[in-house]
C-alpha positions in Angstrom: -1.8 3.2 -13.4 -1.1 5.2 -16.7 -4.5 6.9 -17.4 -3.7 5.9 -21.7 -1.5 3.5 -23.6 1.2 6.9 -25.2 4.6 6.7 -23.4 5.4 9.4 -21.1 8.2 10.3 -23.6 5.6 10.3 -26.3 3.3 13.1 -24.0 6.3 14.9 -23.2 7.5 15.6 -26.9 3.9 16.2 -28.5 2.8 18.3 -25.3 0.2 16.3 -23.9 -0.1 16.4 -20.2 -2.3 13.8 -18.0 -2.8 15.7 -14.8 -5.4 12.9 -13.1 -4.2 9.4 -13.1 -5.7 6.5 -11.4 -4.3 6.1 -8.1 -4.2 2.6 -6.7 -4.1 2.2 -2.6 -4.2 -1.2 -1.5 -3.3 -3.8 1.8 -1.8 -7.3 0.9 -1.2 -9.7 2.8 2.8 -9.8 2.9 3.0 -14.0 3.7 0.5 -14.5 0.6 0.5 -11.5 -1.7 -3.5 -11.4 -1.9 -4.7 -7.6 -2.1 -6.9 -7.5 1.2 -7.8 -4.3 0.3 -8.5 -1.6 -2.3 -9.3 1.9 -3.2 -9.2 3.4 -6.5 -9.7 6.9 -6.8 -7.7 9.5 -8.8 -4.6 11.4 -8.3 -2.2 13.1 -8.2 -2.8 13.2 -4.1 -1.3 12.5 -0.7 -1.7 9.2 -0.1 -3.2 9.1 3.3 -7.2 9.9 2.9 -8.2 7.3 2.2 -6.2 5.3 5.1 -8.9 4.5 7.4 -11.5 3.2 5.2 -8.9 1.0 3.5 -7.4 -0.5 6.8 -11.5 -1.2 8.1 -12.2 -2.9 4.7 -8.7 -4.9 5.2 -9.3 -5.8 8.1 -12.4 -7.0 8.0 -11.8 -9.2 5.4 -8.7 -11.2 6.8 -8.0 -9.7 10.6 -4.1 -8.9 10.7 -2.0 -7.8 14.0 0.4 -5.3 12.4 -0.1 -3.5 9.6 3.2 -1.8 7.5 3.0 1.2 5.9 5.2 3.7 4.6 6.2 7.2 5.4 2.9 9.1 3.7 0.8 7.2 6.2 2.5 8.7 8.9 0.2 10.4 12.0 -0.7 10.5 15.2 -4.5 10.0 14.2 -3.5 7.0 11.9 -1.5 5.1 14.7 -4.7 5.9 17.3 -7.2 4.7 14.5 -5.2 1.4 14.2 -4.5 0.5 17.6 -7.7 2.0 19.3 -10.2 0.8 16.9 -8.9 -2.6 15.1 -6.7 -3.4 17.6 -3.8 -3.4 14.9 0.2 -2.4 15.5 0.6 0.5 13.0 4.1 0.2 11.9 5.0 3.2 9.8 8.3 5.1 10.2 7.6 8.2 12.5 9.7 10.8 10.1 6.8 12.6 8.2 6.9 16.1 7.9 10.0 19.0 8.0 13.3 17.5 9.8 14.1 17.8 12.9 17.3 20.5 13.4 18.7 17.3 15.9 19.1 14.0 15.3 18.1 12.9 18.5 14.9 14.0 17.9 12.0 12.5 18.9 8.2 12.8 17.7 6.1 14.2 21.3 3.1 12.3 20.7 2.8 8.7 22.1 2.4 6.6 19.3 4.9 7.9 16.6 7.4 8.2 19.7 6.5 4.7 20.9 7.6 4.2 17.0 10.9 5.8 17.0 12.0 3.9 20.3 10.7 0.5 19.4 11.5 0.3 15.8 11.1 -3.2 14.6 13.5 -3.4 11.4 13.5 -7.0 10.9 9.4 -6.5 10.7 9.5 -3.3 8.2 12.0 -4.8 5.8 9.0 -6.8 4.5 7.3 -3.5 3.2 9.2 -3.6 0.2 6.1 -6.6 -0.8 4.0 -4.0 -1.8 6.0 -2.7 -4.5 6.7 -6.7 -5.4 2.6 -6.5 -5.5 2.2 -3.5 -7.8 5.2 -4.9 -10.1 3.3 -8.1 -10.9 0.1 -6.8 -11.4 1.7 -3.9 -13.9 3.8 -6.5 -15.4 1.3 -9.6 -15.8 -2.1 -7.5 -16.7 -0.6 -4.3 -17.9 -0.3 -0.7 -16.2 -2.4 0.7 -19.2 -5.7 1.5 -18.3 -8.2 1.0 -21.8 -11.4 2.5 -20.6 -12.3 5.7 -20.2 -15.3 7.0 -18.0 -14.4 7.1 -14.5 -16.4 3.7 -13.5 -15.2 1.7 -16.5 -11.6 2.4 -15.3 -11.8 1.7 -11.6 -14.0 -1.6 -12.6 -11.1 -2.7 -14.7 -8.7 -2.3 -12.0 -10.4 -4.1 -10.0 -10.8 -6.7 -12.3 -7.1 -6.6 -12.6 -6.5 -7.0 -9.2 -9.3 -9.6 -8.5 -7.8 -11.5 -11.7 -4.1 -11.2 -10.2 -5.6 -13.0 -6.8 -6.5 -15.6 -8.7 -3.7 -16.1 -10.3 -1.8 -16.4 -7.2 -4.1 -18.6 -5.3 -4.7 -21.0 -8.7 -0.8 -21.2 -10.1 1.0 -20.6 -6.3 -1.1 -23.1 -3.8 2.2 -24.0 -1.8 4.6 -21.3 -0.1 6.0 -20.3 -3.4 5.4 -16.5 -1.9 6.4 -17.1 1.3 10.1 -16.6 2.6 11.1 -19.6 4.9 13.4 -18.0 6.6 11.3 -15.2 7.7 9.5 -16.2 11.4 7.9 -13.2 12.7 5.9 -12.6 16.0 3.7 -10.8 14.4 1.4 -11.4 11.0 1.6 -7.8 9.3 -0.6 -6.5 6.4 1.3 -3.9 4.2 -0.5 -1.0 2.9 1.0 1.7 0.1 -0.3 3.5 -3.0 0.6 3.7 -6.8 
């Protein structure tokens, strides 16, 4: 979310410089596009601290069997959290980190090299919902944030993405966001950052 309503071309010619942003991290449900799941906090920053608190609060909201993520999610720890503690398939490509010299390579630890041999492509084409997500939210209810103390601004996200819910459940009651052609064995969650 832009932090003011001046272009970046605007900042960039008079010198102004926004170095903290608020940074969106959310879990939709990829059939539905309801938010499950969010964390506001501010950035710039990697995207994966706040992973495990987000995927709990997801989860217990609207239990999921696989949950998508991409490639700043990746870890060991994050695939152990999901499977070990929620009982959820973490589906995030296992290529995090500095290339390997081979292309054969493949990640030692068990769950990012259960990953590289079992990668479900037909699955993880569906993560590109998330950024389906963020682009109605940002074009329906603006990307500009108006307020300016800390809690004002991460209330009215919220209330942006508590409004866009709405929205979807009032004006989209039938499968209007689901694909019928897509069948999958498993009912994933998606979970990025913005």
């Amino acid at each position: 979310m832009n932090a003011g309503s001046a272009s970046t071309y605007y900042g960039h010619r008079t010198g102004r410089r926004y170095h903290r942003f608020p940074k969106v991290s959310a879990v939709i449900d990829v059939k539905r596009h309801l938010t499950l799941g969010v964390i506001i906090d501010r950035g710039p920053k990697p995207d994966d601290l706040e992973f495990h608190r987000l995927a709990h609060q997801a989860h217990r909201r609207h239990p999921f069997d696989a949950l998508l993520g991409d490639v700043g999610y990746d870890g060991e720890h994050h695939h152990k959290f999901l499977w070990e503690t929620l009982g959820v398939l973490g589906i995030i490509p296992p290529t995090r980190g500095r290339p390997a010299k081979s292309p054969l390579h493949r990640p030692a630890t068990f769950y990012r090299g259960f990953m590289a041999d079992h990668w479900p492509i037909p699955v993880y084409g569906q993560r590109w919902q998330i950024e389906c997500q963020f682009s109605m939210l940002k074009r329906l209810l603006d990307d500009n944030v108006r307020s300016r103390l800390s809690k004002a601004i991460d209330n009215e996200v919220m209330l942006r993405i508590l409004t866009l819910n709405l929205m979807i459940v009032l004006f989209c009651r039938s499968t209007c966001f689901e694909q019928s052609n897509w069948n999958p064995l498993l009912e994933p969650a998606e979970m990025t950052s913005a």
